[in-house]
C-alpha positions in Angstrom: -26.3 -24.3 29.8 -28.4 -25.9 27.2 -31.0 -27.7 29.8 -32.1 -24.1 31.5 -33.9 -22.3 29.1 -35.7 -25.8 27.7 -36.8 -26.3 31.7 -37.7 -22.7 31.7 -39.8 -22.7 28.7 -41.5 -26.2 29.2 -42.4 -25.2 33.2 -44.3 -22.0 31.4 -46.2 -24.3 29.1 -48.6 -25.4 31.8 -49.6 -22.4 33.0 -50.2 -21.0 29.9 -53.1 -23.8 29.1 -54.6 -23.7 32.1 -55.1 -20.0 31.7 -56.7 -20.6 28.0 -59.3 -23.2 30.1 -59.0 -25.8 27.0 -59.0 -29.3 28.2 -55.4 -30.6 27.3 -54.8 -34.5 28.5 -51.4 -35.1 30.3 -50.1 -37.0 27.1 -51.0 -33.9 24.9 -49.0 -32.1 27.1 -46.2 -34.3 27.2 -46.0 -34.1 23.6 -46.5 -30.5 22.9 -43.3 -30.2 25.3 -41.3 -33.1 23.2 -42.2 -31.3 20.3 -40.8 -28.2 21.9 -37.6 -29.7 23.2 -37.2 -31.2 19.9 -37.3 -27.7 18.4 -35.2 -26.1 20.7 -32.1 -28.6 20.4 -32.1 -29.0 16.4 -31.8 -25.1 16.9 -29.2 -25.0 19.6 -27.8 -27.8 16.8 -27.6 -26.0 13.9 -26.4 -22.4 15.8 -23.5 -24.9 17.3 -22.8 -26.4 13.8 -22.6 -22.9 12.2 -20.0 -21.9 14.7 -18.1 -24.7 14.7 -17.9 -24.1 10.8 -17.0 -20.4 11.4 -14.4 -21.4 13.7 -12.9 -23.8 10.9 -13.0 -21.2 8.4 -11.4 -18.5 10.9 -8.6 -21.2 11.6 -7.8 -22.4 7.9 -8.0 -18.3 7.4 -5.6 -17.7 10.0 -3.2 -20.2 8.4 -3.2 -19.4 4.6 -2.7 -15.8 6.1 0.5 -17.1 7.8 1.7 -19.2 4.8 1.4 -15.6 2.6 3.2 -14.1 5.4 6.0 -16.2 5.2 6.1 -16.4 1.2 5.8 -12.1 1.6 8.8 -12.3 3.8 11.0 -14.9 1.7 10.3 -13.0 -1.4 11.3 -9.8 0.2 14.7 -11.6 1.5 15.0 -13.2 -2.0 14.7 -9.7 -3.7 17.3 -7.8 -1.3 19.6 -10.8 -1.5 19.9 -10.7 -5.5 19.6 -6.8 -5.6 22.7 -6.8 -3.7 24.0 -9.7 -5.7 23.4 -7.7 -9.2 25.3 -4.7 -8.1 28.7 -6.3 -8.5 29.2 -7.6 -12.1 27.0 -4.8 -12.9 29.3 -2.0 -11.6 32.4 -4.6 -13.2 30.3 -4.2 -16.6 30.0 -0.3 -16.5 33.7 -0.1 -15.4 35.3 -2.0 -18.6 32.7 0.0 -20.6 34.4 3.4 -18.9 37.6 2.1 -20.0 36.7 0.8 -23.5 35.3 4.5 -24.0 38.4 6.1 -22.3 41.6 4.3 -23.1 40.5 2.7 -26.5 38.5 5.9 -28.4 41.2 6.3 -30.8 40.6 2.8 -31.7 37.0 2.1 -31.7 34.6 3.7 -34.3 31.6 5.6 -34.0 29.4 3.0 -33.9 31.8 1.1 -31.5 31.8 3.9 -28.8 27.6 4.6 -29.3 27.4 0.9 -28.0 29.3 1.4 -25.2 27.1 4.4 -24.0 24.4 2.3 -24.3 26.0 -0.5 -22.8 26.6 2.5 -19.5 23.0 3.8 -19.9 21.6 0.4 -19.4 23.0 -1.0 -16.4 22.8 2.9 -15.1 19.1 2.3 -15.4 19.8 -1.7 -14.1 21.3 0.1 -10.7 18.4 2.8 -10.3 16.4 -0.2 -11.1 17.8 -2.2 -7.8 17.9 0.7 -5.8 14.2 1.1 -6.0 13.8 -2.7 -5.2 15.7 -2.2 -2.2 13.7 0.9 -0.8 10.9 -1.8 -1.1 12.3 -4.4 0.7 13.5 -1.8 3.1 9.5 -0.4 3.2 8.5 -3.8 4.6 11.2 -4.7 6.5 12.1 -1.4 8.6 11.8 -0.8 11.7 9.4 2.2 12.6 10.2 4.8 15.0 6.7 6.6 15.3 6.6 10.4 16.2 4.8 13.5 15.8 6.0 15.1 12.4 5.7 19.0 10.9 4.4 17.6 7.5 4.4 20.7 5.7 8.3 21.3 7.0 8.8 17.7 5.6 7.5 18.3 2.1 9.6 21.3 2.3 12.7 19.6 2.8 12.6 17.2 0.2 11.6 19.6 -2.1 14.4 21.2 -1.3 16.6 18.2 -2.1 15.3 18.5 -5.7 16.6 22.2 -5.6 19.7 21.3 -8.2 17.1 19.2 -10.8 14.9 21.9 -10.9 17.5 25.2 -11.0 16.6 25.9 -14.7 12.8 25.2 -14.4 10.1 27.5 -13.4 8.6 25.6 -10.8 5.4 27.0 -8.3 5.6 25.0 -4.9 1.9 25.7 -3.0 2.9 23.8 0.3 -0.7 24.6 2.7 -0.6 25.2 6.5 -0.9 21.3 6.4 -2.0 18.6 10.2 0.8 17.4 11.2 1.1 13.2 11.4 2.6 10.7 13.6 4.9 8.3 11.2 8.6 7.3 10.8 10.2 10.7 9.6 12.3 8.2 7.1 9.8 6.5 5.9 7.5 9.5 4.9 10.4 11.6 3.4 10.3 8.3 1.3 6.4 9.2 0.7 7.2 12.7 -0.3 10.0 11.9 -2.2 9.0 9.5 -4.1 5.5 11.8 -5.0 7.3 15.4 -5.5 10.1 13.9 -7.8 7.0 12.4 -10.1 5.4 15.7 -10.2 8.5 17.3 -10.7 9.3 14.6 -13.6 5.5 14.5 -15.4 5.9 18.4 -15.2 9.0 18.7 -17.0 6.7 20.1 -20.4 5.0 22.5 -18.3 5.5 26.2 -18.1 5.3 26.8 -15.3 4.9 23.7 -13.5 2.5 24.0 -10.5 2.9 21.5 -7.6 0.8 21.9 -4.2 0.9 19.8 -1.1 -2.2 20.3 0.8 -4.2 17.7 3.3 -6.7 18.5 6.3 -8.6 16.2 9.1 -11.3 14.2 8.1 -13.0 12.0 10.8 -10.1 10.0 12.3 -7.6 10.2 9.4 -6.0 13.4 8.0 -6.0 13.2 4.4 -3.1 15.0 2.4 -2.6 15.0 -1.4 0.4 16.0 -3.7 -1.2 17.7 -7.1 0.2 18.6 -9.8 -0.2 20.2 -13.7 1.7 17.8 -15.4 1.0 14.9 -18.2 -1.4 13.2 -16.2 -2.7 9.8 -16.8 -6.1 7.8 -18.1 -7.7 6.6 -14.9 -9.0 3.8 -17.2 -5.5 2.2 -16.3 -6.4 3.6 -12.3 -6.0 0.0 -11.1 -2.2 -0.1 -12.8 -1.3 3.0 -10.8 0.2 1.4 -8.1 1.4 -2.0 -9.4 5.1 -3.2 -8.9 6.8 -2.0 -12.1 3.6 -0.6 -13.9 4.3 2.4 -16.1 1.1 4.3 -17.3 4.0 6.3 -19.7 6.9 5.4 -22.0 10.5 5.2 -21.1 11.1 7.4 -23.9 8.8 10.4 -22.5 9.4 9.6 -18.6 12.6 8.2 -17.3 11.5 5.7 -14.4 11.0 2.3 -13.0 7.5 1.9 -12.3 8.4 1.0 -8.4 8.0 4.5 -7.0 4.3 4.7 -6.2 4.5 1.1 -4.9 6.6 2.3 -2.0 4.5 5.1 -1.0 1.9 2.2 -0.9 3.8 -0.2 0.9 4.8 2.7 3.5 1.4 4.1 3.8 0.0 1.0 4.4 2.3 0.0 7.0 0.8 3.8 8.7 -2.4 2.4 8.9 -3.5 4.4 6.2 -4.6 4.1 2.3 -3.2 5.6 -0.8 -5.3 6.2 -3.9 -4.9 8.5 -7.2 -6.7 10.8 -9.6 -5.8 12.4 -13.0 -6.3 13.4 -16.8 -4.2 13.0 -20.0 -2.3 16.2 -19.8 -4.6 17.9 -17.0 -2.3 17.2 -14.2 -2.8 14.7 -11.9 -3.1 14.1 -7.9 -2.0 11.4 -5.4 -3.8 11.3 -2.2 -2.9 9.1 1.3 -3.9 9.3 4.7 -2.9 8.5 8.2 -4.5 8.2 11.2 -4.9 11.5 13.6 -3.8 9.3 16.7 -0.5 7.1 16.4 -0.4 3.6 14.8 1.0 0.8 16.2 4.1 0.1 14.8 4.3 -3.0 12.5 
């Protein structure tokens, strides 16, 4: 393989003297073609060494990739296993609060019974808390079942499920004649859930509230957005958007967990797709994500 082209080239050598007519001895000749040779295998050399490198670095690639893998999949298992560990003694300390509050509030004082409550509002927040880490675990771990879905009719049902939060709040829903996307119908309610109960929440000072779900085909993806009018955000803190339990707001102006928009990455992701954010202090702010026109391989 590597002896044909040098034979090649050094048999077209000759030739190509004798047609310039300069008077070249045999043992110039010889060492014009050494010198060539000698050229052509330090090149064949170093292109071999260069891909026996790449193949090195493909290969130790291939392996730390693996070794994340397996870490990604042990801390997943490790998060689900304690979530559901947590939700018995927590559910044992909110039921002896209950009864403190019930069968001893003749006894206990006023002080007493405004610890209890707090004692019941944090571990209601500790079980919202493991019920988001589950529906991250479950992002990951879940099976897909991949169809064609009516997005708009989706965004509409989840809305929907929000109907008795939002009874007393004037609220505008702008749903567009949106593409509609192959995904796990599951897994994207998750997506629209997750993104129409935070507009809903960072619109709870607005009157009225605005919220739109639009998207449309660009190139090979369809891109679709959830905007809203609400409090918005710095997108100085843009790279914090998405992080596992980042808050870009208090807990005293927005309940939450901070795990919500790291599910609709996790699931997006998983769609072949990518997720990404804009906004303003108190000018409203949108979440865009896309997914491929044709249907992903499931993963």
């Amino acid at each position: 393989m590597v002896i044909s082209p040098i034979l090649i080239t050094l048999s077209e050598i000759a030739p190509t003297f004798n047609a310039s007519k300069i008077p070249i001895s045999d043992d110039l000749l010889r060492l014009l073609m050494l010198i060539v040779v000698i050229i052509l295998v330090a090149i064949i050399a170093e292109r071999i060494e260069k891909i026996r490198k790449l193949n090195y670095l493909n290969e130790k690639l291939k392996k730390q990739s693996e070794k994340l893998e397996d870490a990604n999949q042990e801390l997943e298992a490790f998060a689900y296993s304690v979530s559901h560990d947590l939700r018995v003694p927590l559910r044992a300390i909110d039921g002896f609060s209950r009864i403190l509050i019930e069968d001893y509030e003749d006894t206990l004082d006023e002080e007493g019974m405004r610890l209890l409550n707090i004692v019941r509002e944090n571990t209601a927040k500790m079980g919202h808390l493991i019920d988001d880490i589950l529906l991250l675990s479950r992002a990951s771990r879940q099976e897909m079942v991949l169809n064609e879905l009516d997005m708009a009719a989706l965004a509409k049902s989840v809305y929907d499920e929000f109907s008795a939060d939002v009874a007393d709040r004037d609220i505008e829903l702008i749903i567009a004649d949106i593409p509609n996307a192959y995904g796990d119908r599951a897994m994207l309610g998750q997506v629209f859930q997750n993104l129409i109960g935070n507009a809903i929440k960072f619109t709870k000072n607005k009157n009225p509230a605005i919220i739109e779900v639009g998207g449309k085909k660009e190139g090979k993806e369809i891109v679709y957005f959830v905007k809203d009018n609400g409090a918005g955000f710095d997108m100085k803190y843009i790279n914090k958007l998405f992080g596992l339990f980042q808050r870009l707001h208090s807990p005293e102006e927005f309940e939450g967990t901070g795990v919500g928009l790291s599910i609709v990455q996790r699931v997006i992701r998983r769609h072949e797709g990518n997720v990404w954010g804009e906004g303003a202090v108190d000018q409203g702010a949108t979440i865009y994500f896309t997914l491929p026109k044709d249907k992903p391989k499931k993963k």
